[in-house]
N, C-alpha and C positions, 0 to 999 in steps of 0.2 A: 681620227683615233683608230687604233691598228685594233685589230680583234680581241689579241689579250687584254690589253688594256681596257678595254669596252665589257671582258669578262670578268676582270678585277673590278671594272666600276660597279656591276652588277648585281655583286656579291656583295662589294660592301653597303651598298643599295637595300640587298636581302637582309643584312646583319642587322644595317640600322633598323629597317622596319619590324625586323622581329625584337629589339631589343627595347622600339617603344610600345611595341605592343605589347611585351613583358612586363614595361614599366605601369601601363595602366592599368593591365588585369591585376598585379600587387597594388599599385595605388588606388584604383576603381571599384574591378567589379570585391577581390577579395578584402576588401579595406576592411570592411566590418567583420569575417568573419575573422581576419589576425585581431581585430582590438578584442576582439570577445574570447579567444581561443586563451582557457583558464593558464597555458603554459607561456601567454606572454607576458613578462614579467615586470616590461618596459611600460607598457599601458598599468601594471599594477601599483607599479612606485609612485606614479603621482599620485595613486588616490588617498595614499598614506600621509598627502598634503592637507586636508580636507576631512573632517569629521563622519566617519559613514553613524548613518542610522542604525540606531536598533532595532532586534526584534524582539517583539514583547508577547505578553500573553497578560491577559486580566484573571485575575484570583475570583474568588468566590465572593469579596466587597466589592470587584470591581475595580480593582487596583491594579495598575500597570505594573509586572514584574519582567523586568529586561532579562530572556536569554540568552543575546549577544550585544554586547556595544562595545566602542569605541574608548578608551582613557587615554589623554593626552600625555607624554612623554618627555626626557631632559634630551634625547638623540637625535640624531639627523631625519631619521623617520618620526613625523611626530603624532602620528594615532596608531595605537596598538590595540587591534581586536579582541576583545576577550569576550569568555563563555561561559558566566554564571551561571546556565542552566547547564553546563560540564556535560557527559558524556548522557545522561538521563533525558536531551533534545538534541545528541549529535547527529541521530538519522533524520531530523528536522532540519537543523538550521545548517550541517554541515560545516564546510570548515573557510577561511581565507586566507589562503598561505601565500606566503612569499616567494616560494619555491615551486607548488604545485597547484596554484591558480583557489577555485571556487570551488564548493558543491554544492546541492540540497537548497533551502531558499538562499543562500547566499549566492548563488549563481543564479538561478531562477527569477531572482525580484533585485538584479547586482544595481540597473539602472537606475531604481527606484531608492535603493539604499545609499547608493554614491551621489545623489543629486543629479542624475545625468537625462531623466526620466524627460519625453516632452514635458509635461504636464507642471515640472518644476522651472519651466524656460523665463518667465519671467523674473521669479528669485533671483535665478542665477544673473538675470540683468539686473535685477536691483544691488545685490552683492557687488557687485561692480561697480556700481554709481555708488553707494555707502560707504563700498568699504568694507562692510563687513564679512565675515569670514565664511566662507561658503560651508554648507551643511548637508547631508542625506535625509530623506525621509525616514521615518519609521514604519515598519513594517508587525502591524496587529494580526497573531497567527488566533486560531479557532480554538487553535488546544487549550484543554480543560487542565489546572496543575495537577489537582486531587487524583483527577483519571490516568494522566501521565503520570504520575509517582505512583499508583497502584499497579500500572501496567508494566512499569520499568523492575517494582520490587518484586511483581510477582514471577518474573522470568530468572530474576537469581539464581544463577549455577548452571543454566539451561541456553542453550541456543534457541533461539525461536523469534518470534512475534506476537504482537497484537496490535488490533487497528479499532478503535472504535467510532462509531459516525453516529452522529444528530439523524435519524431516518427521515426528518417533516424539513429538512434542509440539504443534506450532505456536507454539513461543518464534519473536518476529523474532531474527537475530541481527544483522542488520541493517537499517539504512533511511534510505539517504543519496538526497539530491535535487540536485541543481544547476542553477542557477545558486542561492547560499543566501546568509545575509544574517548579520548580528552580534544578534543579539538582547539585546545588553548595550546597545547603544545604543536598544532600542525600550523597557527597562527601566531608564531613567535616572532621575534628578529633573532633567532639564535639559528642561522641556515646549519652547522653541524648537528644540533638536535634535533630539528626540524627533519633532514635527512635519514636519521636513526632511528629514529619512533617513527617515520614513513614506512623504513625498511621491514623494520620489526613489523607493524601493522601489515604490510603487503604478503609477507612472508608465513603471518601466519593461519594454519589449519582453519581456524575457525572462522578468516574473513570478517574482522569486525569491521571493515572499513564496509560491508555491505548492507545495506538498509534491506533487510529482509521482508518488509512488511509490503514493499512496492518492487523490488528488483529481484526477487526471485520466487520459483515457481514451485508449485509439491503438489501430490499426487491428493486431492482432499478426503479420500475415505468415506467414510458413511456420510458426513455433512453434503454431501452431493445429494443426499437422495433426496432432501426439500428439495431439488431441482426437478429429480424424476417424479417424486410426487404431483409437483405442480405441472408437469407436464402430464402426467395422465389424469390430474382433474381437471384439464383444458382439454382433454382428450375423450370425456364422458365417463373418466371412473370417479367413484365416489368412494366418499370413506368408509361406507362399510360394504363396498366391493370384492367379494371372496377373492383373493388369488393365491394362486400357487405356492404353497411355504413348504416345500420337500427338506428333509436335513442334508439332503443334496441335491443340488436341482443339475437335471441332464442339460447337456448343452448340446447344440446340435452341429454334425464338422470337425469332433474332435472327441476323443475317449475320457478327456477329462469333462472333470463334473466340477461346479461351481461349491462351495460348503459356506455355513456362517462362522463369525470368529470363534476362535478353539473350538471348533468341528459342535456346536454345539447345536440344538435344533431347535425348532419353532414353537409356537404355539398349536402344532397340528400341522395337517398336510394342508390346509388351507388359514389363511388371516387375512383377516381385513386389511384396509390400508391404513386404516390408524393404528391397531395393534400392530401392524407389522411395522410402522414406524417408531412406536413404543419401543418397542423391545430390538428395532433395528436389524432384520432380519433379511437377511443379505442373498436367500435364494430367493425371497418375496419378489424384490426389488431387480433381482437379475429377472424374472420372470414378466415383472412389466417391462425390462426394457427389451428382451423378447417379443414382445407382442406392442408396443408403441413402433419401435424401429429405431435406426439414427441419428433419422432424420431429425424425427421427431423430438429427442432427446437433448440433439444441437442447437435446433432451433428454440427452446428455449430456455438453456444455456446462455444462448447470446442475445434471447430479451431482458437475462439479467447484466449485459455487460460483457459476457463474455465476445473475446476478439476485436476488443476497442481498440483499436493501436493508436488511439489520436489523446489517450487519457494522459494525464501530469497532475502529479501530486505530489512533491511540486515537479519533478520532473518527469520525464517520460517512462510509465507502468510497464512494467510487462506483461509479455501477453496472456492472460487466460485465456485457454484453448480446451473445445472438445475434439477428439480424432474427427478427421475426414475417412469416407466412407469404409468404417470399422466392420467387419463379419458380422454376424451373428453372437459367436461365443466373446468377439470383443465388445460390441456392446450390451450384453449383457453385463462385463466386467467394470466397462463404463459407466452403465446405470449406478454400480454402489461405489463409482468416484475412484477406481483404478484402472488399469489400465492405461491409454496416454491419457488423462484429464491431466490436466496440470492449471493451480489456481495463484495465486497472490492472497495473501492474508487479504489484502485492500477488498479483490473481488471476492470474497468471502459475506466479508460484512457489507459490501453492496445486495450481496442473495438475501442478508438476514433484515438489513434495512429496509430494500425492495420489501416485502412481504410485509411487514410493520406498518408500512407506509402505504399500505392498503395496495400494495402491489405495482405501487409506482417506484423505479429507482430514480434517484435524484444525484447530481452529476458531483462526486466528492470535491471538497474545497478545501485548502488551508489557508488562505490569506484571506482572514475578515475584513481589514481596510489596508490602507496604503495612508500617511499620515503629512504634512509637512512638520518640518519644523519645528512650528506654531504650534502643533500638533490637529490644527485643522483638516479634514479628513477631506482629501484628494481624492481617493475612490473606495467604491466600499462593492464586496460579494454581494451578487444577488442570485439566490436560488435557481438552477435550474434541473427542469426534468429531461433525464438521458434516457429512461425510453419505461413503457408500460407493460410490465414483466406478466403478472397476471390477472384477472378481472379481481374488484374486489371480492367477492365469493369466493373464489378461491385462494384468495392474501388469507380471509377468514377460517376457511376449512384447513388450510395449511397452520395457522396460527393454533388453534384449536388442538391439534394433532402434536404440536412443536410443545406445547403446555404440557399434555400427557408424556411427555419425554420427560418433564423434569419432575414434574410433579408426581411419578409413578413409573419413572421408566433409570434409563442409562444416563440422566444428566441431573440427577438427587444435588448434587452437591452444589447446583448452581441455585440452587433453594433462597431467597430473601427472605425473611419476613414480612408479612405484611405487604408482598409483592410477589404479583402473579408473570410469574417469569416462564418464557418461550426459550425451546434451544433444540440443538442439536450436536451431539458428541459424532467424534469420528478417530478410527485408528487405523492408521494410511500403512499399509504395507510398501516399501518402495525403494526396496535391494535384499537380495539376495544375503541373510543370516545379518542382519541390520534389525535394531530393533524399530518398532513402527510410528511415525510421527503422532505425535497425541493432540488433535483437533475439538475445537468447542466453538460452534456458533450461537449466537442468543438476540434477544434483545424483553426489553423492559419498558415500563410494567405493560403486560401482553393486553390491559385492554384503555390504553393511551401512551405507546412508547415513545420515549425520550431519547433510549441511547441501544444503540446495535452496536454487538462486539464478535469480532472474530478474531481465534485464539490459536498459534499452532506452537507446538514445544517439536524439536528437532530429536529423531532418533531416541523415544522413550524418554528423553531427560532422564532423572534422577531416580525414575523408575524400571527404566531399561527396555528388557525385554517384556517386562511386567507392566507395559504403562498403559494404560486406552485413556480416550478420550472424558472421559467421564471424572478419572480420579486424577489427572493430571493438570487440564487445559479448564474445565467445569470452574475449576475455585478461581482459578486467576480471571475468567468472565465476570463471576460472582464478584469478586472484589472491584471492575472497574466499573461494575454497572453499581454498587453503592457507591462509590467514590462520584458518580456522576447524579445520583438520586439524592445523596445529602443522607447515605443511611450508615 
């Protein structure tokens, strides 16, 4: 054989082997992540053969109420998805389109709803030997209805959030987002609507396709300072620790000065740390984190959770962050929750839970069981703890201090009856002639809590420039924490 020849043979020598190595990296290594990748639409059409599972939630008797299932159909597709629990569990259950794959647990738990799940491998062998018609699991979510309808109505007109958690578990009991969307129309067989109500959705200002509660981040305002509180009572100060409460407090490295909201002043040039948490006084708190440091401030920050990148609820959190090594006059700015902090409604009511919870946070959850069928329960949550934020003495001094907030301080309106309610307001400055996010942390009743809520309303809501924390985000806590108490 002459040379070229022997070069041509070569070549196609080279061709063939790159093209079966081609073939096995699509058929091999990347096989699963095409069947799973929500835009392939080929793997989605069979499952439209096959009954998927619902997800459910249990009412207050205990009764199984389906958010999502399956009805069977006269068309060549014959299960069509729908979503009884409509746009008031879309940042929940998300959507299953035809067009634009999964979201939310509907992607998250897809294996377990379609029958695909190991744990379903022998059904699926017996459906085959029977005959009978293959089926999905059911999927049993944590959420509470009462608390999710209190949460969803109380966000009306407003963009925002609310996340509420079990503190003695980390069940959500809630997790409404708004502005929110129909997910029966993203789950149609009608691909032209399906595409138009995408568009529309994608296209608009307010991102309702975004689950606010877990995917995006805000600056938390005063509600940070149970962080810096609890880090300077891990730090040897105590509650009735004189600090620094100037109506301006100097910063040091820069000619600006720190002030409290509407330039207002303290209780005196010095307050304690529970007065100063009372009445939430913002040169107090720039003043301890002066004198803590960064460090200090980050670190425990991130015993509540902060910088978890491994968190899903159902899918993957974002990240709460405190700045890396901020100046002086920045972390002073950080101490009362501006500057870069950036939270998640979710990480929010871990800080409020954590502290309830005698200072343990517990690792949030929404899928209480996994179900067949039968409706015989295949796996079920079990509790666990994601890390030990602060001893319990100070979960209690911290509690203590969170009560005087509402009971006599900026959070009046998150008041129950007959229940001794902990909280904290926060009003997030976070652009430039923006009015300021209206923040509420809480949890109930403060001396055996059941339900931890955190609450943010977007750009003042419906009170604008006028809104804080107290008179905007306060009532909507209020109301999920009775909707979860039976009050």
């Amino acid at each position: 054989m002459n040379r070229p020849l022997r070069r041509v043979a070569m070549a196609c020598l080279l061709l063939f082997g790159l093209l079966i190595l081609n073939v096995n990296w699509v058929q091999v290594v990347k096989a699963e992540d095409y069947r799973d990748d929500p835009r392939n639409s080929r793997v989605l059409l069979r499952t439209y053969e096959r009954e998927r599972g619902p997800i459910a939630v249990l009412d207050a008797q205990g009764q199984r109420q389906a958010v999502a299932e399956s009805v069977r159909t006269d068309g060549p597709l014959e299960w069509l998805r729908t979503y009884p629990g409509g746009a008031e569990y879309a940042a929940v259950t998300g959507y299953y389109s035809l067009i634009y794959g999964r979201t939310g647990i509907e992607r998250s738990q897809d294996e377990e709803l379609s029958g695909d799940a190991d744990e379903f491998f022998v059904r699926r062998l017996s459906d085959v030997v029977t005959g009978r018609s293959p089926e999905g699991g059911a999927v049993l979510l944590t959420l509470d209805p009462a608390a999710q309808a209190a949460a969803y109505a109380g966000l009306q007109g407003n963009r925002g959030a609310v996340v509420a958690l079990d503190p003695r578990t980390g069940a959500v009991l809630a997790m409404a987002s708004l502005p929110s969307y129909d997910p029966a129309r993203l789950s149609s067989f009608e691909p032209e609507d399906i595409r138009s109500y995408y568009a529309e959705l994608n296209g608009a200002d307010a991102d309702p396709l975004l689950n606010r509660a877990i995917s995006k981040t805000y600056p938390p305002g005063s509600t940070f300072k149970v962080v810096t509180a609890a880090a300077a009572l891990e730090n040897g100060v105590t509650t009735e620790t004189q600090i620094p409460s100037p109506t301006v407090l100097d910063l040091p490295q820069t000619r600006a000065g720190l002030r409290n909201f509407g330039g207002a002043s303290c209780s005196g040039e010095t307050s304690t740390l529970a007065e100063a948490m009372r009445i939430s006084c913002n040169t107090a708190f720039g003043a301890l984190g002066l004198q803590l440091g960064d460090d200090a401030l980050r670190e425990q920050a991130e015993a509540f959770g902060f910088g978890d990148t491994d968190l899903r609820v159902p899918t993957r959190v974002a990240d709460s962050r405190f700045p890396e090594d901020a100046n002086p006059p920045q972390t002073a700015q950080s101490a009362i929750g501006q500057f870069d902090v950036r939270v998640t409604p979710l990480q929010m009511a871990m800080v409020a839970a954590g502290i309830a919870n005698d200072g343990e946070v517990m690792e949030p959850y929404l899928v209480q069981e996994v179900q067949a069928p039968d409706l015989s329960v295949v796996s079920a949550a079990r509790p666990r703890t994601l890390s030990r934020a602060t001893s319990e003495e100070v979960a209690d001094e911290l509690t203590s201090m969170m009560e005087l907030v509402v009971a006599d301080g900026s959070g009046r309106r998150a008041q129950i009856d007959g229940v001794r309610v902990a909280g904290k307001t926060g009003t997030a400055q976070h652009a430039q002639g923006r009015p300021p996010h209206a923040w509420f942390i809480s949890f109930a009743p403060a001396d055996d809590p059941q339900v931890a809520v955190a609450v943010v309303v977007e750009d003042g809501g419906s009170l604008g420039s006028e809104a804080t924390g107290g008179a905007l985000a306060a009532p909507i806590a209020a109301d999920v924490m009775r909707a979860v108490l039976g009050r």
